[in-house]
MIVEXFI-389185 format. One record per residue (C-alpha): x, y, z; residue in three letters. Coordinates in steps of 0.02 Angstrom, whole numbers, plus 50000, padded with zeros to 5 digits. Each point is the difference from the previous one (the first is absolute). Example, Ala and Ser with C-alpha at 12.3 -4.5 7.8 and 13.67 -1.06 7.14 Angstrom:
# MIVEXFI-389185
506154977550390ALA;500695017249967SER;
//
This chain:
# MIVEXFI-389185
488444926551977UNK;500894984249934UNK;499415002849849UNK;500715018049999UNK;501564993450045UNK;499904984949856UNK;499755014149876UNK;501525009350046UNK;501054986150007UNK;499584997049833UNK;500365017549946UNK;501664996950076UNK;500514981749913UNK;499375007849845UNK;501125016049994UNK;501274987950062UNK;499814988549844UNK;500035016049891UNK;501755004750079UNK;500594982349968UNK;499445000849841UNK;500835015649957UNK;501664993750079UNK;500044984249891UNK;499975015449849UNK;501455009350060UNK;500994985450038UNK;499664994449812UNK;500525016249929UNK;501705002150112UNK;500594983249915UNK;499935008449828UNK;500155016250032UNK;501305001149881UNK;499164994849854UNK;498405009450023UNK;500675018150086UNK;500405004149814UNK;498144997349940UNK;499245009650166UNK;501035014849969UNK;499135003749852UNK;498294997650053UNK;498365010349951UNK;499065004150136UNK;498495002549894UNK;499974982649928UNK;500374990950189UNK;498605009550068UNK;498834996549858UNK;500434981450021UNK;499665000550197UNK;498405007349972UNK;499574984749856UNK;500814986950124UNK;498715007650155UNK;498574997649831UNK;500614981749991UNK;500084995150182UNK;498065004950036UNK;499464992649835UNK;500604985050073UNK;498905005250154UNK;498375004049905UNK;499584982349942UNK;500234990350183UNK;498215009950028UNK;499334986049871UNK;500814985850055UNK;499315003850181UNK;498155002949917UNK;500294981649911UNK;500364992650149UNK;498875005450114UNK;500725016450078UNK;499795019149981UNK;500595014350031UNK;500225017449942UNK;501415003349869UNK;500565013950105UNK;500514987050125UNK;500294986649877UNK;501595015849957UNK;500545000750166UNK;499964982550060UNK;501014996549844UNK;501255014050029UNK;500164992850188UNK;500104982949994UNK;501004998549830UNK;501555006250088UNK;500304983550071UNK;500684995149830UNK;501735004550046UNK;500074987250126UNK;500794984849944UNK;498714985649934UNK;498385001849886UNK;498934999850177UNK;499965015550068UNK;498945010649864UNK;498644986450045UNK;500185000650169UNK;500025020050012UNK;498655003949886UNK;498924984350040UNK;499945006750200UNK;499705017949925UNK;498414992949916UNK;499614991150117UNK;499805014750138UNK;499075008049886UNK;498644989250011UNK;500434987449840UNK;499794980650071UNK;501564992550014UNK;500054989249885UNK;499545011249850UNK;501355013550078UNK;501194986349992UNK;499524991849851UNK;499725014949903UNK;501955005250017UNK;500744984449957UNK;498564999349834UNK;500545019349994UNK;501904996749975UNK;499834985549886UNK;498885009249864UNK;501075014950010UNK;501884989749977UNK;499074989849864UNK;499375017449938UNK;501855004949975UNK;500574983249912UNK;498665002649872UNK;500845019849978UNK;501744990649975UNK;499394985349896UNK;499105013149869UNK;501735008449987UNK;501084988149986UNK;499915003949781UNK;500625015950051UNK;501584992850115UNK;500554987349866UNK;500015015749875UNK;500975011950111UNK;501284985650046UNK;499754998750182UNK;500324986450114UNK;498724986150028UNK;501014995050162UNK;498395000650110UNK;498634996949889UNK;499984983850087UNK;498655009150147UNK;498604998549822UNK;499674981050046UNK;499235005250163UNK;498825006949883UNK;498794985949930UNK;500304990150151UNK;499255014450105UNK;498625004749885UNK;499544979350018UNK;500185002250182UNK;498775014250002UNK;498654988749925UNK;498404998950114UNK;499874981550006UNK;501935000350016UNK;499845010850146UNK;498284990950074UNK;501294984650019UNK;501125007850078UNK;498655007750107UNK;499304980750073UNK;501754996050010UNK;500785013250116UNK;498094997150094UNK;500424981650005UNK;501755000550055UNK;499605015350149UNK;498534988950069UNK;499045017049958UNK;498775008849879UNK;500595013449896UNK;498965011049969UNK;500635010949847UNK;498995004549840UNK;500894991849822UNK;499895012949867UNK;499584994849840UNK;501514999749882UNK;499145013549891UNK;500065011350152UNK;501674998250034UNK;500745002049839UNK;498965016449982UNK;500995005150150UNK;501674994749937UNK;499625011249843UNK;499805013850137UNK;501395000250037UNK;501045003349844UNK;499905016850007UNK;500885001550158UNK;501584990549932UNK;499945011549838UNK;500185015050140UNK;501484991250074UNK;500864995549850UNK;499635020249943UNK;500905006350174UNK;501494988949967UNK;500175007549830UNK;499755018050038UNK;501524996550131UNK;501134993549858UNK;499355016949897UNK;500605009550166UNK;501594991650005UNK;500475005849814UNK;499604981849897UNK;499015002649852UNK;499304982449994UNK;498224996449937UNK;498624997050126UNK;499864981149927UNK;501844997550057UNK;499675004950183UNK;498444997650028UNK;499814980749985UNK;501734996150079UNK;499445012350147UNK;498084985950031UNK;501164985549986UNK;501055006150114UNK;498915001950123UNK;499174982149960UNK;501654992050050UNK;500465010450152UNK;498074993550052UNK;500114983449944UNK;501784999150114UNK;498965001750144UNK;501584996750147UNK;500695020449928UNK;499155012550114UNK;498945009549855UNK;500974990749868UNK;501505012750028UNK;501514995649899UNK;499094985549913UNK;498815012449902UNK;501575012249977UNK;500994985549937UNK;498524995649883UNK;499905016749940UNK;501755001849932UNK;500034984449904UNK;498405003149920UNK;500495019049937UNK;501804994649956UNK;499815004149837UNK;499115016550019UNK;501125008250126UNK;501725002250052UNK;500534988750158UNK;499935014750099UNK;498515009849961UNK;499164983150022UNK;500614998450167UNK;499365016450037UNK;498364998349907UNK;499784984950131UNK;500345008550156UNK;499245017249980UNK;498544990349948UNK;500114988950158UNK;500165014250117UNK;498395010349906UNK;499024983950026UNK;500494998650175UNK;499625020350036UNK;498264997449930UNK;499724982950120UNK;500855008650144UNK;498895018349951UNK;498384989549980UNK;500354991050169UNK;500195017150089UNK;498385006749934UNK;499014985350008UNK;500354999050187UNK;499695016650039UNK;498604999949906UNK;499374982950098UNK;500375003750163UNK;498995015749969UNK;498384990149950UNK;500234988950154UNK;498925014850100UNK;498584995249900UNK;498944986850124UNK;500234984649900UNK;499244980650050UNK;501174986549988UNK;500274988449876UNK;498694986749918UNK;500204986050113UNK;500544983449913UNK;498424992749970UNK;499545016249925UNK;501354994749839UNK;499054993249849UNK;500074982949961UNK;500724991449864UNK;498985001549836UNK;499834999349811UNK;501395010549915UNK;499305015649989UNK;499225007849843UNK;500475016049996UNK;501575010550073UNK;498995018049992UNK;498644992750131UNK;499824988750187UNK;500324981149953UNK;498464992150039UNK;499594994150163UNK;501145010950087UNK;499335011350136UNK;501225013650020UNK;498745011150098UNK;500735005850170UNK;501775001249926UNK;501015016050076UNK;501445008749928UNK;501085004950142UNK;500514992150159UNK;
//
Protein backbone atom coordinates (compact mmCIF):
# COMPACT_ATOMS: atom_id res chain seq x y z
CA UNK A 1 0.00 0.00 0.00
CA UNK A 2 2.78 2.58 0.73
CA UNK A 3 4.36 1.70 -2.02
CA UNK A 4 1.20 2.31 -4.18
CA UNK A 5 0.92 5.49 -2.73
CA UNK A 6 4.98 6.32 -3.30
CA UNK A 7 4.32 5.55 -6.96
CA UNK A 8 1.57 7.98 -7.36
CA UNK A 9 3.13 10.59 -5.68
CA UNK A 10 5.71 10.34 -8.02
CA UNK A 11 3.42 10.42 -10.95
CA UNK A 12 2.20 13.58 -9.42
CA UNK A 13 5.79 15.58 -8.72
CA UNK A 14 6.66 14.42 -12.11
CA UNK A 15 3.64 15.91 -14.14
CA UNK A 16 4.20 18.72 -11.76
CA UNK A 17 7.87 19.26 -12.95
CA UNK A 18 6.59 18.91 -16.59
CA UNK A 19 4.07 21.89 -15.94
CA UNK A 20 6.89 23.89 -14.41
CA UNK A 21 8.87 23.19 -17.06
CA UNK A 22 6.50 24.22 -19.62
CA UNK A 23 5.75 27.50 -17.67
CA UNK A 24 9.45 28.55 -17.61
CA UNK A 25 8.78 28.21 -21.85
CA UNK A 26 5.91 30.45 -22.02
CA UNK A 27 7.25 32.91 -19.74
CA UNK A 28 10.43 32.98 -22.13
CA UNK A 29 8.45 33.47 -25.20
CA UNK A 30 5.98 36.37 -23.70
CA UNK A 31 9.29 38.46 -23.14
CA UNK A 32 9.97 38.41 -26.91
CA UNK A 33 7.00 37.93 -28.29
CA UNK A 34 7.51 40.71 -30.39
CA UNK A 35 10.40 39.69 -32.13
CA UNK A 36 9.48 36.11 -32.78
CA UNK A 37 5.33 36.40 -33.52
CA UNK A 38 6.60 37.49 -37.06
CA UNK A 39 8.65 34.15 -37.62
CA UNK A 40 5.64 31.85 -36.02
CA UNK A 41 3.16 33.28 -38.28
CA UNK A 42 4.70 31.81 -41.09
CA UNK A 43 5.34 28.46 -39.88
CA UNK A 44 5.11 24.98 -41.81
CA UNK A 45 3.40 22.62 -40.02
CA UNK A 46 4.97 19.87 -41.97
CA UNK A 47 8.52 20.75 -41.12
CA UNK A 48 7.62 21.38 -36.99
CA UNK A 49 6.06 18.07 -36.94
CA UNK A 50 8.81 16.33 -38.79
CA UNK A 51 11.27 17.91 -36.30
CA UNK A 52 9.12 16.73 -33.14
CA UNK A 53 9.11 13.39 -34.39
CA UNK A 54 13.36 13.59 -34.92
CA UNK A 55 13.60 15.40 -31.41
CA UNK A 56 11.28 12.19 -29.72
CA UNK A 57 14.31 9.95 -32.12
CA UNK A 58 16.98 11.95 -30.17
CA UNK A 59 15.63 11.86 -26.64
CA UNK A 60 15.43 7.79 -26.54
CA UNK A 61 18.74 7.50 -28.34
CA UNK A 62 19.94 9.12 -25.43
CA UNK A 63 17.93 6.37 -23.48
CA UNK A 64 19.22 3.27 -25.43
CA UNK A 65 22.86 3.40 -24.29
CA UNK A 66 22.19 3.79 -20.19
CA UNK A 67 21.22 -0.19 -20.82
CA UNK A 68 25.20 -0.54 -21.25
CA UNK A 69 26.40 1.50 -18.73
CA UNK A 70 24.09 -0.47 -16.22
CA UNK A 71 25.52 -3.95 -17.81
CA UNK A 72 29.26 -2.36 -17.12
CA UNK A 73 28.55 -1.74 -13.86
CA UNK A 74 26.97 -4.46 -12.59
CA UNK A 75 23.17 -3.97 -13.27
CA UNK A 76 20.49 -5.16 -15.79
CA UNK A 77 17.59 -4.73 -16.98
CA UNK A 78 15.42 -4.91 -19.96
CA UNK A 79 15.68 -1.98 -22.53
CA UNK A 80 12.03 -1.76 -22.49
CA UNK A 81 12.39 -0.55 -18.94
CA UNK A 82 15.75 0.92 -19.40
CA UNK A 83 12.95 3.42 -22.02
CA UNK A 84 10.68 4.01 -19.41
CA UNK A 85 12.76 4.53 -16.40
CA UNK A 86 14.57 7.04 -18.58
CA UNK A 87 11.43 8.77 -19.78
CA UNK A 88 10.32 8.91 -15.90
CA UNK A 89 13.03 9.86 -14.00
CA UNK A 90 14.69 12.30 -16.63
CA UNK A 91 11.93 14.80 -15.99
CA UNK A 92 13.56 15.92 -12.92
CA UNK A 93 15.91 17.90 -15.15
CA UNK A 94 13.81 20.93 -15.00
CA UNK A 95 14.36 21.28 -11.47
CA UNK A 96 16.97 23.62 -10.64
CA UNK A 97 20.63 21.92 -9.98
CA UNK A 98 22.47 19.01 -11.97
CA UNK A 99 21.00 16.48 -9.02
CA UNK A 100 17.83 15.55 -9.72
CA UNK A 101 18.26 13.40 -13.12
CA UNK A 102 20.57 11.24 -10.75
CA UNK A 103 18.46 11.11 -8.07
CA UNK A 104 15.18 10.27 -10.22
CA UNK A 105 16.55 7.77 -12.47
CA UNK A 106 19.10 6.25 -9.94
CA UNK A 107 15.80 5.33 -7.47
CA UNK A 108 14.00 4.17 -10.76
CA UNK A 109 16.88 1.63 -11.23
CA UNK A 110 17.13 0.94 -8.27
CA UNK A 111 13.36 -0.44 -7.74
CA UNK A 112 13.87 -2.29 -10.48
CA UNK A 113 16.12 -4.48 -8.98
CA UNK A 114 19.69 -2.68 -10.13
CA UNK A 115 22.04 -2.43 -6.71
CA UNK A 116 22.26 0.87 -5.68
CA UNK A 117 25.23 1.74 -6.30
CA UNK A 118 25.42 0.76 -10.02
CA UNK A 119 21.75 2.57 -10.37
CA UNK A 120 23.37 5.50 -8.96
CA UNK A 121 26.59 5.32 -10.40
CA UNK A 122 25.51 4.38 -13.70
CA UNK A 123 23.51 7.88 -14.12
CA UNK A 124 26.06 10.11 -13.03
CA UNK A 125 28.80 7.78 -15.57
CA UNK A 126 25.57 8.01 -17.94
CA UNK A 127 25.42 11.88 -18.06
CA UNK A 128 29.07 12.47 -18.22
CA UNK A 129 29.75 10.28 -21.44
CA UNK A 130 26.75 11.68 -23.05
CA UNK A 131 27.68 15.81 -22.32
CA UNK A 132 31.29 14.81 -23.29
CA UNK A 133 29.59 12.99 -26.30
CA UNK A 134 28.18 16.44 -27.36
CA UNK A 135 31.51 18.49 -26.86
CA UNK A 136 33.24 16.12 -29.18
CA UNK A 137 29.97 16.94 -31.88
CA UNK A 138 30.86 20.78 -31.26
CA UNK A 139 34.64 20.50 -31.22
CA UNK A 140 34.53 18.55 -34.84
CA UNK A 141 32.50 21.55 -36.09
CA UNK A 142 33.96 24.19 -34.98
CA UNK A 143 35.89 24.42 -38.99
CA UNK A 144 32.51 24.80 -40.04
CA UNK A 145 31.54 27.88 -37.39
CA UNK A 146 34.78 29.84 -38.13
CA UNK A 147 33.73 29.49 -41.98
CA UNK A 148 30.12 30.57 -41.60
CA UNK A 149 31.19 33.55 -39.25
CA UNK A 150 29.46 32.66 -36.13
CA UNK A 151 30.14 33.56 -32.70
CA UNK A 152 32.63 31.63 -30.57
CA UNK A 153 31.08 33.38 -27.40
CA UNK A 154 30.53 29.94 -25.62
CA UNK A 155 32.98 27.71 -26.99
CA UNK A 156 34.53 28.16 -23.68
CA UNK A 157 32.11 24.76 -22.31
CA UNK A 158 35.08 22.59 -24.97
CA UNK A 159 37.69 22.66 -21.99
CA UNK A 160 35.42 20.52 -19.90
CA UNK A 161 36.27 18.24 -22.57
CA UNK A 162 39.87 16.68 -22.01
CA UNK A 163 39.57 17.31 -18.41
CA UNK A 164 36.49 14.96 -18.35
CA UNK A 165 37.76 12.37 -20.71
CA UNK A 166 41.03 12.33 -17.99
CA UNK A 167 38.52 12.12 -15.29
CA UNK A 168 36.90 9.12 -16.86
CA UNK A 169 40.20 7.18 -16.70
CA UNK A 170 39.87 3.84 -14.66
CA UNK A 171 42.77 4.37 -12.39
CA UNK A 172 41.58 8.07 -12.26
CA UNK A 173 38.31 6.90 -11.13
CA UNK A 174 39.75 3.78 -8.79
CA UNK A 175 41.29 6.89 -6.74
CA UNK A 176 38.62 8.51 -6.44
CA UNK A 177 36.88 5.28 -5.54
CA UNK A 178 39.43 4.58 -2.08
CA UNK A 179 39.06 8.12 -1.51
CA UNK A 180 35.26 8.75 -1.21
CA UNK A 181 35.63 4.94 0.74
CA UNK A 182 38.24 6.53 2.95
CA UNK A 183 36.64 9.75 3.71
CA UNK A 184 32.76 7.94 4.36
CA UNK A 185 34.45 5.39 6.85
CA UNK A 186 32.76 2.90 4.22
CA UNK A 187 33.37 0.45 1.28
CA UNK A 188 32.16 1.28 -2.00
CA UNK A 189 31.31 -1.12 -3.74
CA UNK A 190 31.03 0.02 -7.52
CA UNK A 191 32.65 -1.71 -10.62
CA UNK A 192 35.52 0.84 -12.58
CA UNK A 193 35.07 0.42 -16.24
CA UNK A 194 37.91 0.23 -18.22
CA UNK A 195 38.54 3.49 -20.16
CA UNK A 196 38.10 1.50 -23.47
CA UNK A 197 34.58 0.73 -22.33
CA UNK A 198 33.63 3.96 -21.64
CA UNK A 199 34.77 5.73 -24.52
CA UNK A 200 32.93 3.05 -26.67
CA UNK A 201 29.91 4.36 -24.87
CA UNK A 202 30.63 7.98 -25.35
CA UNK A 203 30.86 7.17 -29.18
CA UNK A 204 27.24 5.82 -28.56
CA UNK A 205 26.09 8.42 -28.04
CA UNK A 206 26.82 10.69 -31.01
CA UNK A 207 24.16 9.73 -32.86
CA UNK A 208 21.69 10.97 -30.49
CA UNK A 209 23.15 14.62 -30.56
CA UNK A 210 23.22 14.42 -34.53
CA UNK A 211 19.18 13.74 -34.02
CA UNK A 212 18.97 16.80 -31.86
CA UNK A 213 20.96 19.05 -33.79
CA UNK A 214 18.62 17.61 -37.08
CA UNK A 215 15.20 18.63 -35.01
CA UNK A 216 16.57 22.07 -34.32
CA UNK A 217 17.24 22.51 -37.96
CA UNK A 218 14.12 21.15 -39.43
CA UNK A 219 12.40 23.91 -36.96
CA UNK A 220 14.46 26.75 -38.56
CA UNK A 221 13.32 25.02 -42.17
CA UNK A 222 9.65 25.33 -40.61
CA UNK A 223 10.09 28.77 -39.61
CA UNK A 224 11.07 29.92 -43.34
CA UNK A 225 15.28 30.20 -42.87
CA UNK A 226 17.07 28.55 -45.53
CA UNK A 227 20.24 27.98 -43.55
CA UNK A 228 22.42 24.84 -44.07
CA UNK A 229 22.15 21.98 -41.62
CA UNK A 230 26.02 22.73 -40.60
CA UNK A 231 24.84 26.25 -39.46
CA UNK A 232 22.15 24.92 -37.04
CA UNK A 233 22.99 21.92 -36.25
CA UNK A 234 26.28 22.44 -34.22
CA UNK A 235 25.13 25.74 -32.56
CA UNK A 236 21.80 23.75 -31.59
CA UNK A 237 24.63 20.56 -29.35
CA UNK A 238 26.48 23.47 -27.93
CA UNK A 239 23.69 24.94 -26.86
CA UNK A 240 22.54 22.44 -25.03
CA UNK A 241 26.22 21.71 -23.55
CA UNK A 242 26.07 25.12 -21.88
CA UNK A 243 22.48 25.16 -20.64
CA UNK A 244 23.88 21.57 -18.95
CA UNK A 245 27.05 22.64 -17.93
CA UNK A 246 25.00 25.84 -16.05
CA UNK A 247 23.64 23.38 -13.87
CA UNK A 248 21.67 26.19 -11.16
CA UNK A 249 18.96 26.83 -14.73
CA UNK A 250 16.13 24.34 -14.30
CA UNK A 251 16.82 22.27 -17.73
CA UNK A 252 19.28 24.89 -18.82
CA UNK A 253 16.24 27.17 -19.91
CA UNK A 254 17.31 30.55 -21.10
CA UNK A 255 21.03 29.64 -20.80
CA UNK A 256 20.80 27.06 -23.78
CA UNK A 257 18.37 29.62 -25.64
CA UNK A 258 20.85 32.33 -25.03
CA UNK A 259 23.61 29.96 -26.35
CA UNK A 260 21.72 29.20 -29.26
CA UNK A 261 21.34 32.69 -30.64
CA UNK A 262 24.86 33.68 -30.38
CA UNK A 263 26.10 30.66 -31.98
CA UNK A 264 23.59 30.93 -35.24
CA UNK A 265 24.02 34.77 -35.40
CA UNK A 266 25.33 34.65 -38.51
CA UNK A 267 22.97 32.16 -40.11
CA UNK A 268 19.70 33.65 -39.05
CA UNK A 269 17.89 36.73 -38.54
CA UNK A 270 17.60 37.85 -34.67
CA UNK A 271 14.21 36.82 -34.79
CA UNK A 272 13.87 33.60 -36.51
CA UNK A 273 16.69 32.67 -34.13
CA UNK A 274 14.72 33.46 -31.26
CA UNK A 275 12.06 31.41 -32.54
CA UNK A 276 14.22 28.56 -33.80
CA UNK A 277 15.20 28.46 -29.88
CA UNK A 278 11.92 28.33 -28.36
CA UNK A 279 9.85 26.17 -30.66
CA UNK A 280 12.69 23.91 -30.32
CA UNK A 281 12.56 24.19 -26.45
CA UNK A 282 8.94 23.57 -26.21
CA UNK A 283 9.20 20.26 -28.88
CA UNK A 284 11.93 18.99 -26.52
CA UNK A 285 9.91 19.54 -23.55
CA UNK A 286 6.50 17.84 -25.32
CA UNK A 287 8.60 14.75 -26.08
CA UNK A 288 10.05 14.66 -22.12
CA UNK A 289 6.64 15.55 -20.82
CA UNK A 290 4.89 12.74 -23.71
CA UNK A 291 7.57 10.09 -22.73
CA UNK A 292 6.88 10.73 -18.95
CA UNK A 293 3.11 10.12 -19.51
CA UNK A 294 3.63 6.87 -21.30
CA UNK A 295 6.34 5.57 -19.41
CA UNK A 296 4.17 5.81 -16.27
CA UNK A 297 1.29 4.38 -17.56
CA UNK A 298 3.09 1.92 -19.00
CA UNK A 299 4.97 1.19 -15.40
CA UNK A 300 2.34 1.33 -13.19
CA UNK A 301 0.76 -1.23 -15.49
CA UNK A 302 3.69 -3.81 -15.08
CA UNK A 303 3.56 -3.28 -11.29
CA UNK A 304 0.66 -6.26 -11.35
CA UNK A 305 3.25 -8.55 -12.35
CA UNK A 306 4.44 -10.35 -8.76
CA UNK A 307 7.88 -8.99 -8.59
CA UNK A 308 10.74 -9.74 -5.49
CA UNK A 309 12.39 -6.85 -4.14
CA UNK A 310 15.48 -5.51 -4.82
CA UNK A 311 19.15 -7.24 -4.54
CA UNK A 312 19.96 -6.55 -1.08
CA UNK A 313 23.27 -4.55 -0.59
CA UNK A 314 25.55 -7.22 -0.16
CA UNK A 315 24.11 -8.60 -3.24
CA UNK A 316 26.09 -5.34 -5.30
CA UNK A 317 29.35 -6.50 -6.92
CA UNK A 318 32.43 -5.52 -5.56
CA UNK A 319 34.96 -3.40 -6.79
CA UNK A 320 37.12 -5.01 -9.59
CA UNK A 321 39.45 -4.82 -12.57
CA UNK A 322 38.07 -2.36 -15.24
CA UNK A 323 36.12 -4.36 -17.21
CA UNK A 324 37.07 -5.81 -20.62
CA UNK A 325 34.39 -5.57 -22.59
CA UNK A 326 31.11 -3.19 -22.68
CA UNK A 327 28.88 -5.90 -24.87
CA UNK A 328 29.24 -8.55 -21.84
CA UNK A 329 28.97 -8.91 -17.47
CA UNK A 330 32.29 -7.34 -16.06
CA UNK A 331 33.87 -10.08 -14.44
CA UNK A 332 33.15 -11.04 -11.08
CA UNK A 333 29.87 -9.54 -10.97
CA UNK A 334 26.89 -11.68 -10.08
CA UNK A 335 23.91 -9.96 -11.38
CA UNK A 336 21.70 -13.13 -11.02
CA UNK A 337 18.51 -12.42 -8.97
CA UNK A 338 18.25 -8.86 -10.39
CA UNK A 339 14.38 -7.79 -11.07
CA UNK A 340 13.10 -5.19 -13.31
CA UNK A 341 10.18 -3.68 -11.63
CA UNK A 342 9.34 -2.77 -8.14
Amino acid sequence: MQRKHLARLSTVVGIGLGVAAVAFVVRFLARDWDEVSNSLADARPGWVLAAFVVAAVAMTAIAVPWRTVLRVLGGELPLSEVIARYYVGEIGKYLPGGLWPVVGRGELAARGGVPRTAAYGSVALSLALLYLAAMFVVLVSVPFMIAAGGSLRYLWVLVVLPMGLAILHHSVLERVRATASRLTGREINLVIPAWRDSLTILVSYIPSWLFVGTATWLVSRGLGADAGWVDIAPAAVQSWVVGFVLIPVPGGVGVREAAFLAAASSSLEPGVAAAVALVARVLFVLVDAGGFILASAWLTHRRGDTRPEPAPATAEPTATTPSSSVSGTPGGCNISGLVTME
